[in-house]
C-alpha positions in Angstrom: -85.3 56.9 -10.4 -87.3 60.3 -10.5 -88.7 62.8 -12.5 -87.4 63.2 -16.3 -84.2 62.1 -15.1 -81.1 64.7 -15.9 -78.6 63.9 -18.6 -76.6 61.4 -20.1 -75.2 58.3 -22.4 -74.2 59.7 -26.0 -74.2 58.5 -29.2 -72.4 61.0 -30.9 -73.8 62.7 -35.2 -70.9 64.7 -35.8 -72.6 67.5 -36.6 -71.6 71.5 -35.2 -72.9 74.3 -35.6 -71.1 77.8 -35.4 -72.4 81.0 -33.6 -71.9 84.1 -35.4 -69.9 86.8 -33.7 -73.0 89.0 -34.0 -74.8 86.3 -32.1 -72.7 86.2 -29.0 -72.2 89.7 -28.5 -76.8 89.3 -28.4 -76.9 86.3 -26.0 -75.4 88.6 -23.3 -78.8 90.8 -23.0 -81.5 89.8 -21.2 -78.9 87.5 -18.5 -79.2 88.3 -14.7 -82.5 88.7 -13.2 -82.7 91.5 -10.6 -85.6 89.8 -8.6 -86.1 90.3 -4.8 -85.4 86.5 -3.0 -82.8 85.2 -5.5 -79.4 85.0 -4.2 -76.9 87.2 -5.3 -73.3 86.4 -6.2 -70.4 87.7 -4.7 -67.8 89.4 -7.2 -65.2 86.3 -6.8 -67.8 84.3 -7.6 -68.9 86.0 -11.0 -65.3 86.1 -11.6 -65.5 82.4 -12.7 -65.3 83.0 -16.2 -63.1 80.4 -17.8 -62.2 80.9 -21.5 -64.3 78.0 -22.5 -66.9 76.0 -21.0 -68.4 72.8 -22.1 -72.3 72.2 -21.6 -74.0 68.8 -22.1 -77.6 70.2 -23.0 -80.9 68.1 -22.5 -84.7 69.4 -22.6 -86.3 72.3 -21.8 -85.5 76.3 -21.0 -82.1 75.3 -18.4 -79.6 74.9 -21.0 -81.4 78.2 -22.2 -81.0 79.9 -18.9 -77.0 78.8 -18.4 -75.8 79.6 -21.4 -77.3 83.5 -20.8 -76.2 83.6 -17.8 -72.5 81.8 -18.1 -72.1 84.5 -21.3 -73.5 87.3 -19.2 -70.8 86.5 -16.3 -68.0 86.6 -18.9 -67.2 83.0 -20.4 -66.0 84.0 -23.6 -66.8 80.5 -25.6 -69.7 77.6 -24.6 -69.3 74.5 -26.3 -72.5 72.5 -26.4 -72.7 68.5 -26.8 -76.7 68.3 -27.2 -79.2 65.1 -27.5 -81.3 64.7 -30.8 -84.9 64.6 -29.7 -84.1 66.2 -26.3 -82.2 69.7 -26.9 -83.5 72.3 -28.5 -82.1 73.2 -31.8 -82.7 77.2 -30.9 -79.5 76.4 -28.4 -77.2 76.4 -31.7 -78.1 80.3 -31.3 -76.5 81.0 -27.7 -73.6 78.8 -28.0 -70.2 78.6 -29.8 -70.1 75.6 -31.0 -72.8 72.5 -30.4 -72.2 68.9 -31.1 -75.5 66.6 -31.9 -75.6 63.1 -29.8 -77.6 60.0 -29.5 -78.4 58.7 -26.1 -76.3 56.3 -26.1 -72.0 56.3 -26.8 -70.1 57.6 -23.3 -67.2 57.2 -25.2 -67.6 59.4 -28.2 -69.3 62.1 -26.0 -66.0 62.4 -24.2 -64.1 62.7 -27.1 -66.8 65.7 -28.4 -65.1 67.5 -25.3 -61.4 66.6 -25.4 -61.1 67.2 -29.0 -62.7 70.4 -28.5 -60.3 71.5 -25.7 -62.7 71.5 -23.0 -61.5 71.0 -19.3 -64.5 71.7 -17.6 -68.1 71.2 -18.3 -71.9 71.5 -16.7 -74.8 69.4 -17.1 -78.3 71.1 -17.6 -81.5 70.0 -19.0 -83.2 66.4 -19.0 -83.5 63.8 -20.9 -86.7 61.3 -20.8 -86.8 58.7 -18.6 -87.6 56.3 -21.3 -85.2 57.0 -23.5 -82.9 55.1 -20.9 -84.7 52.1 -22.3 -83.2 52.5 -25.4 -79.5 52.5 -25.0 -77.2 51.7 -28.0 -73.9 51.9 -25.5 -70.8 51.8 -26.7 -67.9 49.6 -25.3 -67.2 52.5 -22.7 -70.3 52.5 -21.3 -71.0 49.1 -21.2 -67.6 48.8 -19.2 -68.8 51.6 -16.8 -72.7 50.8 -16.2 -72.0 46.9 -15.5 -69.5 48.2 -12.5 -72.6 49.6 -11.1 -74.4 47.5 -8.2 -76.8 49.9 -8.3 -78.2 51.4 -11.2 -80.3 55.0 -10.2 -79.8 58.4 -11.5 -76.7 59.6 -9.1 -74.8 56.2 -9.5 -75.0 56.2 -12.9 -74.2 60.1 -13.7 -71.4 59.8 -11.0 -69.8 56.7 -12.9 -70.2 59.3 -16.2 -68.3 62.0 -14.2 -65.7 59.7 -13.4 -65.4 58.9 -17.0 -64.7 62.0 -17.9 -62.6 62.7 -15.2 -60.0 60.2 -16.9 -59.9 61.9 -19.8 -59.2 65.2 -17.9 -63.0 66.9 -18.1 -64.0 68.1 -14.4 -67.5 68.2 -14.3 -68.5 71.0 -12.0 -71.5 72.5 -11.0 -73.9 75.0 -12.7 -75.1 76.7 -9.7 -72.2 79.9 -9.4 -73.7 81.0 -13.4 -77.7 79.7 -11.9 -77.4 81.0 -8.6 -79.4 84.5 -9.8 -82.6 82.4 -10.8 -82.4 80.1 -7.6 -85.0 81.1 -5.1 -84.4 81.6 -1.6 -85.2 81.7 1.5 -88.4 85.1 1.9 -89.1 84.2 -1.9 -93.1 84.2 -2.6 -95.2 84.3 -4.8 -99.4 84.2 -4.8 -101.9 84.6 -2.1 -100.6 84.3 1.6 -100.7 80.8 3.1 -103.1 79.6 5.5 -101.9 78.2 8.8 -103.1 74.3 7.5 -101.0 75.4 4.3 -97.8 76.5 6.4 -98.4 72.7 8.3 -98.6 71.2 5.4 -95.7 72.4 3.7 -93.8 71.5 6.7 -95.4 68.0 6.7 -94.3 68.0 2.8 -90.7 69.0 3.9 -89.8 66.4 6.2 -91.8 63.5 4.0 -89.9 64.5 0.4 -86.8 64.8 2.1 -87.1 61.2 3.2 -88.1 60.0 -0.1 -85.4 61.5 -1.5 -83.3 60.1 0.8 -84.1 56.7 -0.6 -83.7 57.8 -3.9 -87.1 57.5 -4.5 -87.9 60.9 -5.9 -87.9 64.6 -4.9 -91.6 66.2 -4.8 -95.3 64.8 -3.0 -98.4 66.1 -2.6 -100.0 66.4 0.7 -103.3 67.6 2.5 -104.1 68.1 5.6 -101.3 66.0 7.4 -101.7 63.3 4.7 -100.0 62.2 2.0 -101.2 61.9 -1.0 -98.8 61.3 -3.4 -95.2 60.4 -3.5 -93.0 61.5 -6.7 -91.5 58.0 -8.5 -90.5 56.9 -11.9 -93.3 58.7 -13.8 -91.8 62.5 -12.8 -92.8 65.2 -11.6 -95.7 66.3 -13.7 -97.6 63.1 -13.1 -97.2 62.9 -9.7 -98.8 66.8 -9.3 -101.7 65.2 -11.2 -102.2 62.3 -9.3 -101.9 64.1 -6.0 -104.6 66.5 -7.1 -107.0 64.6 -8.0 -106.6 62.7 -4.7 -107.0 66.1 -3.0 -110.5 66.0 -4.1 -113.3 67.7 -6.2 -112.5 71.0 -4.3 -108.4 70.9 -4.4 -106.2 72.7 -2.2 -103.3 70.0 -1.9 -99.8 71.4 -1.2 -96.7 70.6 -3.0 -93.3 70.0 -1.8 -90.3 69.7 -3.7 -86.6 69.4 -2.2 -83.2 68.3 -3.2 -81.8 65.2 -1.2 -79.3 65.3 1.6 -76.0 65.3 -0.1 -77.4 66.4 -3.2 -75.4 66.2 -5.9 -75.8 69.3 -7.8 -73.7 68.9 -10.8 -75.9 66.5 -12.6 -79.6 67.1 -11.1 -80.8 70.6 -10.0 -84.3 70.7 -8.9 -85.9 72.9 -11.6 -89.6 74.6 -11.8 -91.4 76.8 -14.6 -94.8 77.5 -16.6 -95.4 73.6 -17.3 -95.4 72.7 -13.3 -97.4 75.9 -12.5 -99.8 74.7 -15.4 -99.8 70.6 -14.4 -100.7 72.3 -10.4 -103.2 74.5 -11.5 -105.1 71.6 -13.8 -104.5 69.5 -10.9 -106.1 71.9 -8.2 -103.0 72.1 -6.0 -102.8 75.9 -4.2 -99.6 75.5 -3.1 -96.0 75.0 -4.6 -93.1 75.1 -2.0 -89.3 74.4 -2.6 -86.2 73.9 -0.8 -84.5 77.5 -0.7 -81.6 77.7 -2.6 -82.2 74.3 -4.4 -84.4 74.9 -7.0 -84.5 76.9 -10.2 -87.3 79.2 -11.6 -87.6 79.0 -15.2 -89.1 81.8 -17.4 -89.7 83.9 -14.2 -92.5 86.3 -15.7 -94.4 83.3 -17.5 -94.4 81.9 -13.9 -95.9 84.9 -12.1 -98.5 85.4 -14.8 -100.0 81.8 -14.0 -99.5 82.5 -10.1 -101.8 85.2 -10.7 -104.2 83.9 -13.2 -104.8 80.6 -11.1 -104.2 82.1 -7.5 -101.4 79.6 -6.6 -98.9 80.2 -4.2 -95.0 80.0 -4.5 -92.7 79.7 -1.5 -89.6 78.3 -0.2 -88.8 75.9 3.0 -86.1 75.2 5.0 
């Protein structure tokens, strides 16, 4: 499996919390970012703006991010099912309604939705890898995850979407509400890239697309036609670290980060922010590319004031 691996298995603390009207009518400020690079929507597709929405919330700024950006684009009620120890409690603020879980019950998750009304849902956010080590499953899921021949973080989300799709929840993905904060192709960041850097990242391109091909993970590190580090069970962050120091006293190691061939991106979007740029530039790596239109850039400005602060450079491949 790779990096903090994205959502799932609930235990369910019925617990919900209640967004004032005052609230919502706040959470639509702030929601579309204007930048040069991103793609933009076409009015159809902002148009998808279902009366309700369910979001199943792990860590970090994503489940942040949607729920602006869903509001912004006109869904009129979020409700969140969120992982104690994973979401953060500040979602209650931007959402409707938000149900606390344990990693752990499938089957009382589901019901958090269908009792709710919810037809359709998103995933966003992550949950630690090792919390996956500490399953109390309910019957559901124990009926579900011993189906599974294989046991990585697609077969096992996909087995979860099927779940819910039994019990009438489509699962769809985020990317029409994250499109706006998904960097495309032209997108850059930082000082200009060298020629060895524009080798490397293509060298980086076709090596993490094979990795993640054999669901082995989704980002290395490379210098000078070598690589130095390869992205597994440990995530993201500590494979940046490792590949830097292996780049030497002096640094200047690229990274690559992609989404597999036949990505599924309702359950695991590529996502970047302040804590990669921080983990690179502790690390020495100059260079940060990532498959256009795959990724997401969290908490944008944060982002460009460490580009510029550590002289890193941000770009997209294809």
């Amino acid at each position: 499996m790779d990096r903090a691996i994205k959502l799932m298995f609930c235990r369910v603390k019925s617990n919900t919390t209640r967004l004032s009207h005052a609230a919502r009518r706040h959470t639509t400020a702030n929601a579309l970012d204007s930048g040069r690079n991103f793609p933009k929507l076409s009015g159809s597709e902002m148009n998808l703006a279902p009366d309700s929405i369910g979001l199943i919330a792990g860590s970090k700024s994503l489940p942040f991010e949607f729920a602006r950006l869903a509001r912004a684009a006109g869904i009129k009620r979020i409700v969140c099912v969120a992982f104690e120890g994973e979401t953060d409690p500040e979602l209650a603020k931007l959402v409707d309604e938000i149900v606390w879980l344990r990693v752990g019950q499938v089957g009382k998750m589901i019901n958090a939705l269908t009792e709710r009304g919810i037809t359709q849902c998103v995933m966003a956010g992550q949950i630690a890898p090792k919390n996956l080590f500490d399953l109390r499953l309910d019957l559901r899921a124990m009926t579900t995850f011993l189906k599974l021949k294989e046991k990585n973080a697609h077969t096992i989300f996909g087995a979860i979407v099927n779940e819910l799709k039994k019990d009438g929840v489509d699962v769809i993905e985020a990317t029409p509400w994250l499109a706006p904060i998904m960097p495309s192709t032209g997108f850059h960041l930082g000082p200009k890239l060298s020629e060895a850097q524009k080798d490397d990242v293509q060298f980086g391109f076709r090596m993490a697309k094979e990795i993640s091909r054999l669901e082995i993970g989704q980002i290395v590190v490379v210098k000078n036609g070598t690589v130095l580090a390869v992205e597994g069970f440990e995530g993201t962050d500590k494979c940046l670290a490792r590949g830097g120091e292996l780049g030497g006293k002096d640094g200047g190691a690229v990274a690559v980060k992609v989404a597999k061939v036949g990505h599924d991106m309702r359950f695991d979007i590529p996502c970047f922010g302040p804590k990669t740029l921080e983990t690179c530039a502790a690390a020495k790596i100059s260079v940060l590319a990532v498959e256009s239109g795959k990724s997401i850039l969290l908490e944008r400005e944060t982002v460009e004031q460490l580009v510029q602060k550590n002289k890193i450079s941000i770009t997209t491949v294809v």
